[in-house]
C-alpha positions in Angstrom: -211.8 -1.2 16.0 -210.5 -4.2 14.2 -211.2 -2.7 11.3 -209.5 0.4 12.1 -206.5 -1.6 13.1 -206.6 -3.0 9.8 -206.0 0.1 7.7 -204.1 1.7 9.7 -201.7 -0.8 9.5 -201.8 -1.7 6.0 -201.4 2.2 5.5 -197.4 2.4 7.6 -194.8 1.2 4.6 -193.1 -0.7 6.8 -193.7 -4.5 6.6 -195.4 -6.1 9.8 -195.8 -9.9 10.5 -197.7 -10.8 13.8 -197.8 -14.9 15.0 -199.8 -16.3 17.8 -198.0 -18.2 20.7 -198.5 -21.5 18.2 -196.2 -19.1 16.0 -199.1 -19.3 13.0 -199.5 -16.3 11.3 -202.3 -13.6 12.7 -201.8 -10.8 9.9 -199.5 -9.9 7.5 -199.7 -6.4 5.9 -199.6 -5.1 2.8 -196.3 -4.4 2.3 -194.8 -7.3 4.0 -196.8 -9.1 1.6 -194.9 -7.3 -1.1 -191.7 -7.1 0.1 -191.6 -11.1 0.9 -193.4 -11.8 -2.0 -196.0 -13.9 0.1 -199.4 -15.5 -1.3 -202.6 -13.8 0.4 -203.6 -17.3 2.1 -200.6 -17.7 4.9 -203.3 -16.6 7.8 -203.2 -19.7 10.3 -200.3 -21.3 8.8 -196.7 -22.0 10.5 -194.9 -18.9 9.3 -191.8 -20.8 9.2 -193.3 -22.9 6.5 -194.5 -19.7 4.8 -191.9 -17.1 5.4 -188.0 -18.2 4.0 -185.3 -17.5 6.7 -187.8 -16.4 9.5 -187.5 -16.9 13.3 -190.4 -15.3 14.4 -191.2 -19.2 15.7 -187.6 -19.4 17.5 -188.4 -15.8 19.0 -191.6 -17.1 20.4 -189.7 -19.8 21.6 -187.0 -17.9 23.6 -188.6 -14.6 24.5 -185.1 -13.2 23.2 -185.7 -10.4 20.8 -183.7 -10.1 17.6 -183.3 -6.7 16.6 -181.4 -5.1 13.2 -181.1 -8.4 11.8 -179.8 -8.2 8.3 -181.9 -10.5 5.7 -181.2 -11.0 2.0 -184.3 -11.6 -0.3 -184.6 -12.2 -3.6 -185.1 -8.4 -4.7 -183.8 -6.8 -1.9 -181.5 -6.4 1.7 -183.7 -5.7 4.3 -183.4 -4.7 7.9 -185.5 -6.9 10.6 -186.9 -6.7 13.8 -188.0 -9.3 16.1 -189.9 -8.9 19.0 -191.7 -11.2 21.3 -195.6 -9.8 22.4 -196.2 -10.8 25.8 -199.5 -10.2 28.1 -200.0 -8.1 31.4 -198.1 -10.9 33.1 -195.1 -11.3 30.8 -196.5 -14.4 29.2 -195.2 -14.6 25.6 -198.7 -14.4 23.9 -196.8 -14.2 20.1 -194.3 -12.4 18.1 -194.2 -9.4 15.9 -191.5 -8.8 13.0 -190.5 -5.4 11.3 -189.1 -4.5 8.4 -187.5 -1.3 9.3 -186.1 1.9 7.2 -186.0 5.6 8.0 -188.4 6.2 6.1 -191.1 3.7 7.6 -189.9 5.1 10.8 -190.3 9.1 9.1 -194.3 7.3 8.4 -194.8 6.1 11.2 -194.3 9.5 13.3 -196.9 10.6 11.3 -199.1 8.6 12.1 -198.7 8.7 15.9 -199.6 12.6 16.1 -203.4 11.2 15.0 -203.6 8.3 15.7 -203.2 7.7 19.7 -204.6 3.9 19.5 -201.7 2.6 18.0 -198.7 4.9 20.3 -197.8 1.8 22.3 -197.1 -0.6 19.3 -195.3 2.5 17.4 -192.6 3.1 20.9 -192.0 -1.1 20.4 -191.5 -0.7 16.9 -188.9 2.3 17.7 -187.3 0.9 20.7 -186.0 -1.6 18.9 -183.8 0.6 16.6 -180.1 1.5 17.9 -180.7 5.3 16.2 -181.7 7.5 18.5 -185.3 9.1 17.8 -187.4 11.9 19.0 -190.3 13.1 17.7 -191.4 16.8 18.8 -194.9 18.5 18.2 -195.7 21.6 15.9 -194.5 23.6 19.1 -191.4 22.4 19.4 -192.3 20.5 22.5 -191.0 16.6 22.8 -193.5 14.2 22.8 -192.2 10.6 22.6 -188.0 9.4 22.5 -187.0 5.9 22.5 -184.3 4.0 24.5 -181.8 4.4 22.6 -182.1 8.2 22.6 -181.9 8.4 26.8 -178.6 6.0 26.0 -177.3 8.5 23.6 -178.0 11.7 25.7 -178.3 10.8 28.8 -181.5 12.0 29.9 -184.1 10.3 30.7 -188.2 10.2 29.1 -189.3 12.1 32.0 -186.8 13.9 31.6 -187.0 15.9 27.9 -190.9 14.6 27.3 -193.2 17.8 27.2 -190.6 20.0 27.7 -188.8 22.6 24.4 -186.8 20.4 22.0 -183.7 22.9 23.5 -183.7 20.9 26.8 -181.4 18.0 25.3 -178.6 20.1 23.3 -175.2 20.6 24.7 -174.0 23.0 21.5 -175.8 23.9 18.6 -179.3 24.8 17.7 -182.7 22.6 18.4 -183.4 20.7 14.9 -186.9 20.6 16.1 -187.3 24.3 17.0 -185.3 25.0 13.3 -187.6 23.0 11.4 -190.5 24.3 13.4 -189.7 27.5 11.7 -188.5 26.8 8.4 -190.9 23.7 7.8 -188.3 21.6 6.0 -185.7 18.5 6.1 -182.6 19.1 7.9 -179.5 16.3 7.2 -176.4 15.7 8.9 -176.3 19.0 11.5 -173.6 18.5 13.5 -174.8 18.7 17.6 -173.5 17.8 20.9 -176.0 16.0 23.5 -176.8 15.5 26.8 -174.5 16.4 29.9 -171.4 14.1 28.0 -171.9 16.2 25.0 -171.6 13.5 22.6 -171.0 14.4 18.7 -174.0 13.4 16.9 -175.4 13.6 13.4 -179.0 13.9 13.2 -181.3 13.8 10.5 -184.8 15.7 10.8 -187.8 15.9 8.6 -191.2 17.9 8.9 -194.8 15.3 10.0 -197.5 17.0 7.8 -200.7 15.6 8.3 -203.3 16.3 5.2 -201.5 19.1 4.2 -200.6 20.6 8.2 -197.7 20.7 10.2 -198.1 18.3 13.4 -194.3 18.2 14.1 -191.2 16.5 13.3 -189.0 13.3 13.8 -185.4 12.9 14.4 -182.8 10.8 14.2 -179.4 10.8 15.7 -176.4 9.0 15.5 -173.9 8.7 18.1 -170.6 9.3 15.9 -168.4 9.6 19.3 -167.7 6.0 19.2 -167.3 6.2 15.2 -164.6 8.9 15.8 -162.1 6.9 18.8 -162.7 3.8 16.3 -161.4 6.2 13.5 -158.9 7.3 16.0 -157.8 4.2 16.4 -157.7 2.5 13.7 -155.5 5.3 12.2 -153.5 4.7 15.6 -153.6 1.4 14.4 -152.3 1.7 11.0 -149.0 3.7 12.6 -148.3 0.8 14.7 -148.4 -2.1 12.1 -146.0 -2.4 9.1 -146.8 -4.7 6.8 -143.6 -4.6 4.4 -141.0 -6.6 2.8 -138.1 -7.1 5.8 -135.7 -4.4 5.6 -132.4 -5.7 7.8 -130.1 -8.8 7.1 -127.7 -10.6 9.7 -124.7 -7.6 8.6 -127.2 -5.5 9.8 -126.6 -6.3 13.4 -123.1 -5.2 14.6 -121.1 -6.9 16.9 -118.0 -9.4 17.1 -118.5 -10.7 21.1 -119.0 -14.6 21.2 -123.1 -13.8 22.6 -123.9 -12.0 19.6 -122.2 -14.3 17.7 -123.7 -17.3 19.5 -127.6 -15.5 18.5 -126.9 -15.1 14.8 -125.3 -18.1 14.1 -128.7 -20.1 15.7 -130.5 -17.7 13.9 -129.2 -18.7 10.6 -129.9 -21.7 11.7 -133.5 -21.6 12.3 -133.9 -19.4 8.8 -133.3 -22.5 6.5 -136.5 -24.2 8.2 -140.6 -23.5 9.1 -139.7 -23.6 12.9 -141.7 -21.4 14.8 -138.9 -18.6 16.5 -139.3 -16.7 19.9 -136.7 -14.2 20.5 -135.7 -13.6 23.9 -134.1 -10.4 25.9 -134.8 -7.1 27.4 -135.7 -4.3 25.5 -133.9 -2.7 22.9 -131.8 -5.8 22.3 -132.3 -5.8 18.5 -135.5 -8.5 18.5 -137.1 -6.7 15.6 -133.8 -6.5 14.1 -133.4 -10.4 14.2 -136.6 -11.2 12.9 -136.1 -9.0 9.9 -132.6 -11.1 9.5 -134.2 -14.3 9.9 -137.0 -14.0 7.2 -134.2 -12.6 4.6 -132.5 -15.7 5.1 -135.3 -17.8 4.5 -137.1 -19.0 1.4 -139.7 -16.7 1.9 -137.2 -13.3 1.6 -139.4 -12.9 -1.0 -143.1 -13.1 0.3 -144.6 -10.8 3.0 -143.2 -9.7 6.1 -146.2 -8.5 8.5 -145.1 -7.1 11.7 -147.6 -6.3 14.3 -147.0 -4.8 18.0 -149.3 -7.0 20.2 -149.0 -4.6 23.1 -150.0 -1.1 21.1 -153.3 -2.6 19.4 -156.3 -1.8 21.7 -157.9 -5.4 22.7 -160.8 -4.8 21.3 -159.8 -4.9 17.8 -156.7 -6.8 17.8 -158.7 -10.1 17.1 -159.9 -8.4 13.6 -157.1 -7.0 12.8 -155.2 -10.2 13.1 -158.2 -12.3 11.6 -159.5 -9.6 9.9 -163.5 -9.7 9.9 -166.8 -10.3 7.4 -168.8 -7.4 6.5 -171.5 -6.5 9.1 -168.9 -8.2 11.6 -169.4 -4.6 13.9 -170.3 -0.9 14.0 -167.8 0.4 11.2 -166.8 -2.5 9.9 -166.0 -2.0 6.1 -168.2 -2.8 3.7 -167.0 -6.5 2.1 -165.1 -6.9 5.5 -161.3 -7.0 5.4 -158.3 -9.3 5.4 -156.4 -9.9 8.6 -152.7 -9.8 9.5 -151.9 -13.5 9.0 -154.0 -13.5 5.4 -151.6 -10.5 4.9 -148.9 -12.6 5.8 -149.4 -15.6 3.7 -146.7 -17.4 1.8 -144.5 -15.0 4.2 -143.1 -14.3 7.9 -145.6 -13.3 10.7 -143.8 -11.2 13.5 -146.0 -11.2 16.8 -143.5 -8.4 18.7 -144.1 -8.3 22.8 -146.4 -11.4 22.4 -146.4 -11.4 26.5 -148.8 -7.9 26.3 -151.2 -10.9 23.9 -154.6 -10.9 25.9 -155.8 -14.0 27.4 -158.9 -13.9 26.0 -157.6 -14.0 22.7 -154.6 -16.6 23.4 -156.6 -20.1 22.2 -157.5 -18.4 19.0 -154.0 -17.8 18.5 -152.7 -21.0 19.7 -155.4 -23.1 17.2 -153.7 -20.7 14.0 -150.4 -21.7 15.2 -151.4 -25.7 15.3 -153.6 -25.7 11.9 -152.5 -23.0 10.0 -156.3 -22.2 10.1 -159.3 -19.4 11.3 -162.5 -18.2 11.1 -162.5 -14.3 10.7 -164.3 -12.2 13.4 -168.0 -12.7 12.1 -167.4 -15.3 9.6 -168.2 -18.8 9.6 -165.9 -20.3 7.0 -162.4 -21.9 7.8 -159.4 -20.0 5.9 -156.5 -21.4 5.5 -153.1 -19.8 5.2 -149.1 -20.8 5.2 -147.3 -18.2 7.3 -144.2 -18.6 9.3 -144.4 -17.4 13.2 -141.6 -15.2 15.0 -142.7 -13.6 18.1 -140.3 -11.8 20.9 -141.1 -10.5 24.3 -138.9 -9.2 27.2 -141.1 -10.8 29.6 -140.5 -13.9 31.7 -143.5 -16.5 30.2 -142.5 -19.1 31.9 -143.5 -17.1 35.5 -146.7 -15.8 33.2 -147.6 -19.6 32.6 -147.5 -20.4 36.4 -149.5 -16.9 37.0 -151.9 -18.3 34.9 -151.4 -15.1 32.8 -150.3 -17.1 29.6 -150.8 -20.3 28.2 -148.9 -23.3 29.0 -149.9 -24.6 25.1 -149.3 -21.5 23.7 -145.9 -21.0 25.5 -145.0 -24.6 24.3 -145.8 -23.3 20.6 -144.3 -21.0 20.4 -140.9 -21.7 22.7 -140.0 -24.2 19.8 -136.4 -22.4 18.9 -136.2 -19.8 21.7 -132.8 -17.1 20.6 -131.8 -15.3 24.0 -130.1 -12.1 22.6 -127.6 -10.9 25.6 -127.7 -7.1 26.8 -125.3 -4.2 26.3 -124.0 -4.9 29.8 -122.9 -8.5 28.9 -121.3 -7.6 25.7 -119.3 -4.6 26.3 -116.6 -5.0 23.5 -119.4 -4.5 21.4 -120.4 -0.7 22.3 -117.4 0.9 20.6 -117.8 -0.7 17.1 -121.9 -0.3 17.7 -121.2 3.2 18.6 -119.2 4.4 15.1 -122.1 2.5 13.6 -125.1 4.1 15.1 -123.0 7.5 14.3 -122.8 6.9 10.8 -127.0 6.1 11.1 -127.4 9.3 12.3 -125.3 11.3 10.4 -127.4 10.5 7.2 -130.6 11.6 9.4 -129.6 14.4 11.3 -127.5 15.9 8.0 -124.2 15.8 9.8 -120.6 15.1 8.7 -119.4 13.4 12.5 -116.0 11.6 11.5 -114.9 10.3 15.1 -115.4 9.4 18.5 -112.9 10.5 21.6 -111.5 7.8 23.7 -112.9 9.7 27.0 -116.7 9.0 25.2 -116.0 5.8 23.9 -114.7 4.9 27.6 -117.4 6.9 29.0 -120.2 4.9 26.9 -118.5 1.5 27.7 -119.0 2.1 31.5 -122.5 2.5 31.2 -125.0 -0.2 31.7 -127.6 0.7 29.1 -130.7 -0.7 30.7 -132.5 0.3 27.4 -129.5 -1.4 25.4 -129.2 -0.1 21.9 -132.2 2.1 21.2 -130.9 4.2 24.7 -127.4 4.3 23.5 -128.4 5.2 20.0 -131.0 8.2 22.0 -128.2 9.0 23.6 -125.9 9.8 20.9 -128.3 11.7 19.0 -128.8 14.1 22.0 -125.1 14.5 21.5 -125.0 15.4 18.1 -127.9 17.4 18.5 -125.3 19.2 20.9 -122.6 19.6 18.3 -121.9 22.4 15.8 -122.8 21.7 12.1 -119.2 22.2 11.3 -117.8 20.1 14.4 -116.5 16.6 13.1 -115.4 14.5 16.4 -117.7 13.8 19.8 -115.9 15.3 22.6 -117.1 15.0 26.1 -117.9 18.6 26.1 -120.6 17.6 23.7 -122.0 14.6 26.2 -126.1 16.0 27.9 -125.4 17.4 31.3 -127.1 15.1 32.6 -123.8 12.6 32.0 -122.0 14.6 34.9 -118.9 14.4 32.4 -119.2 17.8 30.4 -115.9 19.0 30.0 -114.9 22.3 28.1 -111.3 20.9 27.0 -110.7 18.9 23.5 -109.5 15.6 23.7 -106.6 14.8 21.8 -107.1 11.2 20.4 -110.1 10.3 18.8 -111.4 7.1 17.3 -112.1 8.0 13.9 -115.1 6.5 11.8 -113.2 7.3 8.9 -113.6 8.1 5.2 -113.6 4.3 4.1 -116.7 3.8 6.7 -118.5 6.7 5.3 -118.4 5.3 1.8 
């Protein structure tokens, strides 16, 4: 039987290595022997003596399997599997490594259909791949899944094992039953599974054993979670602007002494490194004011890398801040990528509704922010960039700190030059001259020729409180225009939503005109 174990082993193209509890080295097959380039005298040595970069020994050690490790040899990448082998009473009794590909996998269904003495180290071998895999008989009829497979779908061994290859499919047509019939490879067919119906690609080939069909093996991937990362990251790549800054300090309109009071610090600040946090409610013009502040500085001409903190899903907003090495995660790019503040370097870092940062992600931002330094998501080597911090939130972080929702460090970080920009409410004088401005704006975008303003709107507009400050009052005259004739030239209050309670059907007579000089 020994024997028999023997060739049958040395037969599967996948490379096997098997230690004792001692972690010396009980067989080594053929192809591992090849594939690791290893002498034919390692039997009863320490494989980690023998074997470069192996933790078989550390696996026998823990108990703790290692599974789709990536390992570089000399000639090639290869794919490993670790697995501890443990007696009837869970006593770890050695380890068993696997070099894995589809292909060995493909081989190894083959082999399972004749030979039934080896079943139980084949369903080890395949339950410690994240594809799903089935294997059906000549009939169509399922015969052996592994865990990842009743993960995918849903169902479980019992339930799809000796019943037709149909009992799993949500839409689409059995690959088993298809290739039972047609005798040949299927690739990338498009399915959904189980009672979820997850999108999956599967793969499929024929098992033909001396010459006759026995069956086929498939694999499927889950691409459901490829798809809402897709989703996401496209989601992703709306929310963050990475650009030069586009507004400058006679961007933002206003002659009250509170505005006044914010731009003049924010000159200021502009001349020096100093970490900024911009302060008010929203719609104030925070985005505005960091764009104003890195114009003024040296850096006007280095990056300006703006990123939402609240719209990035948590569970990428580390790597796409830090960015990430290759093999970081499921979809990560191949070479990795470059985070925000690598982006940013030499430049200006804006970290808008830093209040929505998560917790969990607040000391690796607070370390960047004292060193200047990180370790991308995956990565073990320190990088180093120069990049200038302005963040903004509405939110009160000083109650956050006492929640415990915030760091007290962090807050201290980055409160080093806070800028409280006031509210439409507390700069009223403001509206009129803000108004004419955000008119002109929108005449450029909507294609409109709007040359004034009556006194009853500009009145009206001055009572209001504008909870959502500027962006609402700039909503709020675009729903006007919207209202107006293409040849109409002056807002009446005839023109105001309905929902103003001031619609009025008679002209005003005075009107404060923008006026041909503001135009030009």
């Amino acid at each position: 039987m020994e024997r028999i174990y023997k060739i049958v082993l040395d037969s599967i193209i996948e490379g096997i290595i098997i230690v004792d509890k001692e972690a010396r080295v009980l067989y080594v097959n053929k192809n591992a022997q090849k594939l690791l380039n290893l002498p034919s005298d390692i039997i009863g040595k320490k494989v980690d003596e023998v074997v470069k970069n192996t933790r078989l020994h550390i696996v026998v050690q823990t108990g703790i399997p290692e599974i789709d490790q990536v390992q570089h040899t000399e000639n090639a990448v290869i794919i490993t599997s670790r697995i501890p082998i443990k007696d009837e009473n869970g006593k770890i009794i050695g380890a068993v490594a696997v070099f894995r590909d589809i292909t060995s996998i493909r081989k190894l269904a083959e082999e399972i259909t004749n030979l039934k003495e080896i079943e139980a180290q084949l369903k080890a071998i395949i339950d410690s791949t994240n594809d799903a895999i089935s294997v059906a008989d000549e009939n169509g009829i399922v015969r052996l899944v592994n865990k990842a497979y009743t993960k995918i779908t849903g169902y479980s061994p019992e339930e799809v094992i000796g019943k037709p290859a149909t009992v799993d499919i949500a839409e689409g047509e059995s690959i088993h039953m298809l290739i039972a019939k047609l005798r040949q490879p299927i690739y990338n067919a498009r399915l959904k599974v189980g009672p979820a119906k997850k999108e999956v690609i599967v793969n499929a080939t024929p098992l033909f054993v001396k010459g006759k069909f026995k069956g086929s093996v498939a694999v499927v991937h889950d691409v459901s979670e490829i798809l809402k990362l897709t989703n996401e990251l496209e989601e992703v790549k709306r929310l963050i602007r990475h650009m030069r800054a586009q507004y400058t300090f006679d961007d933002i309109i206003g002659d009250s002494k509170l505005i006044q009071i914010a731009k003049e610090q924010a000159k200021k600040v502009a001349q020096t490194p100093a970490t900024v946090l911009l302060r008010g409610e929203s719609g104030t013009g925070k985005e505005l004011f960091a764009h104003a502040i890195h114009n003024a500085s040296p850096r006007r001409n280095k990056p300006f890398v703006s990123v939402n903190c609240a719209a990035i899903p948590e569970s990428i907003l580390e790597s796409e801040l830090f960015g990430y090495e290759e093999g970081s995660f499921t979809g990560a790019l191949h070479g990795g990528k470059k985070g925000l503040v690598e982006e940013a370097d030499g430049g200006t870092l804006f970290l808008d509704e830093v209040g929505k940062l998560p917790l969990s992600l607040q000391p690796k931002l607070l370390r960047f922010i004292e060193t200047k330094e990180y370790v991308p998501v995956g990565g073990r080597n320190v990088k180093k960039v120069d990049v200038r911090i302005i963040a903004a939130t509405n939110m009160e972080l000083e109650k956050m700190v006492r929640n415990g929702d915030f760091l007290p460090d962090l807050y201290f970080r980055l409160n080093v030059f806070p800028i409280y920009l006031p509210s439409l409410k507390d700069r009223k004088e403001d509206i009129p001259k803000l108004a004419i401005h955000i008119v002109k704006k929108l005449n450029q975008q909507y294609g409109r020729m709007v040359e004034g303003i009556s006194p009853a709107v500009i009145k009206y507009i001055v009572s209001k409180d504008w909870p959502g400050n500027v962006r609402e009052l700039e909503n709020f005259l675009g729903r006007v225009m919207i209202n107006m004739g293409p040849e109409e030239r002056y807002i009446e209050l005839k023109h105001l939503p309905e929902d103003s309670g001031l619609r009025v059907e008679k002209k005003d007579e005075e009107f404060t005109d923008i006026g041909e000089k503001s135009l030009k």
